[in-house]
Residue frames relative to the residue before (quaternion, step in Angstrom):
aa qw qx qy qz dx dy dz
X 1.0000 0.0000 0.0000 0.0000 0.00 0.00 0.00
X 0.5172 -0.5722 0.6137 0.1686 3.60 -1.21 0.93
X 0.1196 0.6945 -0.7073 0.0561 4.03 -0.49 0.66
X 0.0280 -0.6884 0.6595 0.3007 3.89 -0.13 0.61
X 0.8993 -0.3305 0.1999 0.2053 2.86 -2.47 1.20
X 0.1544 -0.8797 0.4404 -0.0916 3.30 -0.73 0.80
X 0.0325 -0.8172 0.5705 0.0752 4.13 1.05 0.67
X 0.8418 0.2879 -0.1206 0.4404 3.91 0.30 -0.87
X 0.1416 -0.8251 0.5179 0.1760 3.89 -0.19 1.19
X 0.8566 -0.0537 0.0534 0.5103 3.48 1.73 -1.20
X 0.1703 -0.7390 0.5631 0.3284 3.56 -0.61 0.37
X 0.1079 -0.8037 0.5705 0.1303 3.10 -2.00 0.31
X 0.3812 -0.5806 0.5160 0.5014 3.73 -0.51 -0.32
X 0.7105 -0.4162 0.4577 0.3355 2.96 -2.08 0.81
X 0.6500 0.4401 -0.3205 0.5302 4.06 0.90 0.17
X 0.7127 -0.5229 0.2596 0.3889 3.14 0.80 -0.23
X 0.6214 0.5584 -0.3878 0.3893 3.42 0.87 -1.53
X 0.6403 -0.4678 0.5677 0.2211 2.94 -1.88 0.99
X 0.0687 -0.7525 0.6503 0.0782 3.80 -0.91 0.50
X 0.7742 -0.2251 0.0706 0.5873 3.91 1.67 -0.80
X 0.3234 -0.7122 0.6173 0.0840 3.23 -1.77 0.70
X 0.0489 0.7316 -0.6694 -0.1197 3.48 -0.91 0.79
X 0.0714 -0.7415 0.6635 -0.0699 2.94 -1.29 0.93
X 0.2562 -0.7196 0.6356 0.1124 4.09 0.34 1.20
X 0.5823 -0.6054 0.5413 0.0363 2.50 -1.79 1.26
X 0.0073 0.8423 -0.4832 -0.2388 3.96 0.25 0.46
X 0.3072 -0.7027 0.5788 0.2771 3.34 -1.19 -0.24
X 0.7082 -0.5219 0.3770 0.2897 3.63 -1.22 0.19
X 0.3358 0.7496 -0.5682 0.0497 3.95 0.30 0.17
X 0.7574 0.2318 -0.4441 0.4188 3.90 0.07 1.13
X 0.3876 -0.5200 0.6240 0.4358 3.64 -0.46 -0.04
X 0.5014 -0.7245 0.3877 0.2708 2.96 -1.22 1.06
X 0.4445 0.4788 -0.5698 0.4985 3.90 0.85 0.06
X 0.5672 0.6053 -0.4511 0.3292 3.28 0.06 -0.78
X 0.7116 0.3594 -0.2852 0.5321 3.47 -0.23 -1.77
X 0.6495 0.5900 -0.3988 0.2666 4.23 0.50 -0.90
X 0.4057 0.7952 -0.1525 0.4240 2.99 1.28 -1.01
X 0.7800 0.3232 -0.1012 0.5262 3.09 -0.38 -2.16
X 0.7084 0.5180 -0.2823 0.3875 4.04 0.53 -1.10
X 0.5056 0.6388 -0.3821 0.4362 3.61 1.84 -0.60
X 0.8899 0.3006 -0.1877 0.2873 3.16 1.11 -1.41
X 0.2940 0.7184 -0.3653 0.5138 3.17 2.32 0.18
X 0.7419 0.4045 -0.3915 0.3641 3.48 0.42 -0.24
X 0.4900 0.5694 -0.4028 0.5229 3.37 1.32 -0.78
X 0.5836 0.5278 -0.5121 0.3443 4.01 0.34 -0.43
X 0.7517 0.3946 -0.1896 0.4932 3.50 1.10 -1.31
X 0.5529 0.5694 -0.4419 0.4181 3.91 1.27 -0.39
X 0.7275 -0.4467 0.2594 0.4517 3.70 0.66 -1.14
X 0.2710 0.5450 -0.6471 0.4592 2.69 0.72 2.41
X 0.9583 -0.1512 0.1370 0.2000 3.47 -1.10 -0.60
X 0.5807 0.3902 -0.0717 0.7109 2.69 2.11 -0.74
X 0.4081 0.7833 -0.4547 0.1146 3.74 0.30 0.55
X 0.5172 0.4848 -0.4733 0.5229 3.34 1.90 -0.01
X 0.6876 0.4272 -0.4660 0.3572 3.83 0.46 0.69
X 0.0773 0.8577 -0.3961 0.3185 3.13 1.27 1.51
X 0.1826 -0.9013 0.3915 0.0331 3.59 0.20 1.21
X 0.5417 -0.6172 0.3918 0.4149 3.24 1.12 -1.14
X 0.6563 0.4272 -0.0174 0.6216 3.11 1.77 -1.03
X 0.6033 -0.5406 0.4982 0.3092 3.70 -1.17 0.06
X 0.3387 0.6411 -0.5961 0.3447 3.47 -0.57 1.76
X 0.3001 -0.7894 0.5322 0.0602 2.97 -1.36 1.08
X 0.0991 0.8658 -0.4897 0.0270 3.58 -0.48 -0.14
X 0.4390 -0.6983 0.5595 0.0814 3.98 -1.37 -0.03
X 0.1572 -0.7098 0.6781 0.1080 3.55 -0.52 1.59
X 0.1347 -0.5761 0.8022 0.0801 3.27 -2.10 0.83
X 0.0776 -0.6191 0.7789 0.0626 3.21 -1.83 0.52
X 0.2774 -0.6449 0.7000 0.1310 4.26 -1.02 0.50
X 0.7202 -0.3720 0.4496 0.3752 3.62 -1.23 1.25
X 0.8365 -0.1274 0.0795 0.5269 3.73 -1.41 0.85
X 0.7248 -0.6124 0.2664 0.1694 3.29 0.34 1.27
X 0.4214 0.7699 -0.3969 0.2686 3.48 1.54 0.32
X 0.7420 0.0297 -0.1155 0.6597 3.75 1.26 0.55
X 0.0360 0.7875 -0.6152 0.0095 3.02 -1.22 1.00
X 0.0560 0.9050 -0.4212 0.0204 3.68 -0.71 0.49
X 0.2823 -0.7013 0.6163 0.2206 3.89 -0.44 1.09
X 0.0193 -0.6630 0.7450 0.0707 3.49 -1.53 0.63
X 0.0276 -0.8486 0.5122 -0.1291 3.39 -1.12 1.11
X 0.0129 -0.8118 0.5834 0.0213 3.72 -1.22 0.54
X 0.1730 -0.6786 0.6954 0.1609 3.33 -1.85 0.22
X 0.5880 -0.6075 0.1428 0.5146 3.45 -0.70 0.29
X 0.6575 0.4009 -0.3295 0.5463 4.27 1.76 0.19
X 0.7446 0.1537 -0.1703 0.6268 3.59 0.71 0.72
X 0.2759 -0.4393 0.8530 0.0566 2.59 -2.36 1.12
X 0.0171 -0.5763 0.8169 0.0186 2.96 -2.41 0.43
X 0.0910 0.7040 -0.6968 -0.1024 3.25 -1.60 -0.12
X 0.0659 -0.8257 0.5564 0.0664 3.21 -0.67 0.56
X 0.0182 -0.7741 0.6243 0.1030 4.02 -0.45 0.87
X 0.2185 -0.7033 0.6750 0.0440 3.58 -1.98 0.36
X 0.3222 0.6643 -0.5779 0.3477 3.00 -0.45 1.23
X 0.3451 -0.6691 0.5408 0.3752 3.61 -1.49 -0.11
X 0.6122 -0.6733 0.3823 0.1605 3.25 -1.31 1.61
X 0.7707 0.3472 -0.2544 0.4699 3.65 1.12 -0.43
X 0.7341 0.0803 -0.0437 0.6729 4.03 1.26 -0.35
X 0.4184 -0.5525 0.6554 0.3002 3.10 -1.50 1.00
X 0.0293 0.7347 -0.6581 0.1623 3.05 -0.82 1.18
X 0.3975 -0.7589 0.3872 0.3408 4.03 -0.81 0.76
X 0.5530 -0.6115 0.5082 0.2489 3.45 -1.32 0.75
X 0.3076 0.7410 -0.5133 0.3045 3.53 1.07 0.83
X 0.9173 0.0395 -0.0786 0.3883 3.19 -1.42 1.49
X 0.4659 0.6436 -0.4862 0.3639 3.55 1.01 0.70
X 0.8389 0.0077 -0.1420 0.5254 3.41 -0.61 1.29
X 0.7425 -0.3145 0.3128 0.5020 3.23 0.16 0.51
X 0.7114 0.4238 -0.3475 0.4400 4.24 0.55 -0.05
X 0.5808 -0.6572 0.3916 0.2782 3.17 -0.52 1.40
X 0.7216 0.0449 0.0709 0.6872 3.62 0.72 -1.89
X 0.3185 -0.7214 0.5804 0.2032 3.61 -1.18 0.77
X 0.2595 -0.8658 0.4186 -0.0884 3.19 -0.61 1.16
X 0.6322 -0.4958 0.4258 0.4161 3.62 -0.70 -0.08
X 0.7968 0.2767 -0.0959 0.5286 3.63 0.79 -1.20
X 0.7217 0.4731 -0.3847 0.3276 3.40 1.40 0.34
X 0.7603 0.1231 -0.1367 0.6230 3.61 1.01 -0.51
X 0.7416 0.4170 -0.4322 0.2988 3.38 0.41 0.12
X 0.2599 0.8083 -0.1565 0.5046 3.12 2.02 -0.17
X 0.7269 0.2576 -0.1061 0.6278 3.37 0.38 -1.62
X 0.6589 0.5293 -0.4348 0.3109 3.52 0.36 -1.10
X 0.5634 0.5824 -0.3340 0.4815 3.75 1.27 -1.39
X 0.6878 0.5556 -0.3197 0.3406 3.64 0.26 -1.74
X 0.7113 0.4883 -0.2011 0.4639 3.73 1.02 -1.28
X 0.4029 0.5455 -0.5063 0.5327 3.86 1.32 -0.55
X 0.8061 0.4555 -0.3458 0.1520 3.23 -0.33 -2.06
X 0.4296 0.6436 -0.4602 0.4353 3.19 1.17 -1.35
X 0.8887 0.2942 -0.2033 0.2870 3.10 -0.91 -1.06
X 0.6067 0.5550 -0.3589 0.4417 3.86 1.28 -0.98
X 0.7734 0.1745 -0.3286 0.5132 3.68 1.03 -0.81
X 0.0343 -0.7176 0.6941 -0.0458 4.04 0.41 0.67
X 0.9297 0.0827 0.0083 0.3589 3.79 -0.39 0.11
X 0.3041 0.7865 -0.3341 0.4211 3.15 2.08 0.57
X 0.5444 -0.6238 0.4808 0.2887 3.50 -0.55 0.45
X 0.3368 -0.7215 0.5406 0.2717 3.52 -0.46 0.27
X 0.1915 0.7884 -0.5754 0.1036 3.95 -0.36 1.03
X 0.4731 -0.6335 0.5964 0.1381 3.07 -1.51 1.16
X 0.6269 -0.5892 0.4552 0.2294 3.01 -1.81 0.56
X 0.5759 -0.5548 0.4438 0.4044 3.21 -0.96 -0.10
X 0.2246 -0.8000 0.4999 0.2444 3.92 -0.59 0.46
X 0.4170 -0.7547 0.4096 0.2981 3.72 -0.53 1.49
X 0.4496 -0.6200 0.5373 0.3532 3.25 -1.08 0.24
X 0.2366 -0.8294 0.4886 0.1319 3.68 -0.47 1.67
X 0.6444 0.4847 -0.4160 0.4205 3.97 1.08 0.39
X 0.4779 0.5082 -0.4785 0.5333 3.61 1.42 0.10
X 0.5302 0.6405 -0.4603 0.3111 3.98 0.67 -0.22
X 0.0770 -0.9194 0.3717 0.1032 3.74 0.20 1.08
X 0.5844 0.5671 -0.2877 0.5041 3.26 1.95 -0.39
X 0.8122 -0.0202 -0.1130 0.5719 3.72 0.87 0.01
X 0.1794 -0.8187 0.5268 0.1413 3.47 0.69 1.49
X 0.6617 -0.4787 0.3781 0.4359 3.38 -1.73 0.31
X 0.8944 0.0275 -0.2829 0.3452 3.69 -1.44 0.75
X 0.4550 0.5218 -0.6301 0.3517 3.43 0.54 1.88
X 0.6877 -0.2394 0.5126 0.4549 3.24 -1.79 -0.18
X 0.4422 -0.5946 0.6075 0.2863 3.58 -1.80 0.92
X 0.7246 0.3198 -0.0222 0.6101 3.46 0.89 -0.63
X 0.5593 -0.5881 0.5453 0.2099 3.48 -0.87 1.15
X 0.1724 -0.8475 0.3976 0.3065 3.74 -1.10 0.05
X 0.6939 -0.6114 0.1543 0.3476 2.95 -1.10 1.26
X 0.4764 -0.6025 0.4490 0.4566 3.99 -1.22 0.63
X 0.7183 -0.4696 0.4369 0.2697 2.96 -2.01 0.88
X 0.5281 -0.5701 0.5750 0.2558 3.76 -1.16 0.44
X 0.5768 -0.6434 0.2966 0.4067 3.38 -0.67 0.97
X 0.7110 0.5366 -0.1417 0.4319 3.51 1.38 -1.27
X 0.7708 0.2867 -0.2774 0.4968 3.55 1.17 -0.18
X 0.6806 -0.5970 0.3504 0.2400 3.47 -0.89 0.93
X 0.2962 -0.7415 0.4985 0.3376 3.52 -0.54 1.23
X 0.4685 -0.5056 0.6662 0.2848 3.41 -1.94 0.59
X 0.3255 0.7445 -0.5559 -0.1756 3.36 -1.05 0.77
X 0.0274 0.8017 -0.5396 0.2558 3.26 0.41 1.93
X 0.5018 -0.6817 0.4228 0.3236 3.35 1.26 -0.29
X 0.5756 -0.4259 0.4753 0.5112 3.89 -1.31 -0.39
X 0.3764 -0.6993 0.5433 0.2722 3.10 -1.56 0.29
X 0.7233 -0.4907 0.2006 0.4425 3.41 -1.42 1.24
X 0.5115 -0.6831 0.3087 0.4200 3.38 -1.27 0.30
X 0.4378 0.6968 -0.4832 0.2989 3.41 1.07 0.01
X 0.7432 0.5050 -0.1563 0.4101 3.49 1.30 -0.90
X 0.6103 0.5445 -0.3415 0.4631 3.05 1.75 0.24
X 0.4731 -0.5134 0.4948 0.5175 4.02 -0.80 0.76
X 0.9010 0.0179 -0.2730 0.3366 3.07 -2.05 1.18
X 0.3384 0.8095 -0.3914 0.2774 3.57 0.65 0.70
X 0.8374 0.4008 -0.0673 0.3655 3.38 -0.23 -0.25
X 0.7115 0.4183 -0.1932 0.5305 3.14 1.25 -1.33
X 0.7729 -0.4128 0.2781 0.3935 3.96 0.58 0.42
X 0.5765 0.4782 -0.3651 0.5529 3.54 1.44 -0.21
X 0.5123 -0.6538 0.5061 0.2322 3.40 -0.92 1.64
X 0.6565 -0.5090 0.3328 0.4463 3.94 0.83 -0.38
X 0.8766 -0.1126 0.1442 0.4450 3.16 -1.90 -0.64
X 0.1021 -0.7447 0.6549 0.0782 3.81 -1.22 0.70
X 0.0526 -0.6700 0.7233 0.1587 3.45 -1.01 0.63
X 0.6097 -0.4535 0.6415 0.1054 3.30 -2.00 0.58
């Protein structure tokens, strides 16, 4: 859902009493397999792709960035009651993230990462633990279950075309056992 941006949730009097709530109207801007999906493979960033020092304990997905020669870097992240992002960089010159704290190149999955992972801790202190939703992986029409993520490549002029086809999915690594397949990051 689309909520546009929001700085003020409520006002109150210096006593307390509630005087207003905003609460924006959102609107729909993914089908909801869709958005499931994309969060299936957002987690694999934080499970054991690029973003694994923003390991929480809990189900959350999220997205390392790095900027050319290392002049900003930033972890974006979620659970299913909070976003965060967190970026590093220097606000007045694009200046590299070389050698700060002990990390050679700052990265996406290195300090902003941790920096995010340590917010959450504390933002969901007493948060329920909740799980995502699991996408439905036969509504996926651009790479239906048991193909290749990627088509294979044509044959070189000089080497003889294979036309045996892919092999079943049972014969392919992660197949069979309920894992839709290969994940990229």
């Amino acid at each position: 859902m689309y909520r546009p941006p929001l700085a003020i949730t409520e006002v109150r009097t210096a006593s307390g009493k509630l005087v207003r709530r905003f609460a924006p109207r959102g609107r729909r801007a993914l089908e909801p397999n869709v958005a499931d999906l994309v969060t299936y493979t957002l987690q694999r960033v934080i499970d054991s792709g690029t973003g694994t020092a923003a390991a929480i304990g809990r189900p959350a997905a999220g997205k390392t960035g790095t900027a050319q020669d290392y002049v900003d870097a930033w972890f974006c992240g979620y659970v299913p009651q909070l976003a965060a992002c967190v970026w590093v960089g220097y606000p007045r010159a694009e200046e590299p993230l070389l050698n700060v704290h002990g990390f050679p190149n700052v990265y996406g999955g290195s300090i902003p990462a941790i920096i995010w992972r340590d917010f959450m801790l504390r933002a969901l202190e007493g948060v329920p633990v909740r799980t995502f939703p699991v996408p439905d992986f036969s509504r996926n029409t651009l790479f239906p279950r048991g193909t290749y993520l990627l088509p294979p490549s044509p044959p070189d002029d000089d080497e003889p075309a294979d036309d045996h086809g892919p092999p079943p999915a049972e014969d392919r690594p992660g197949r069979g056992r309920g894992d839709p397949g290969p994940h990229r990051d």
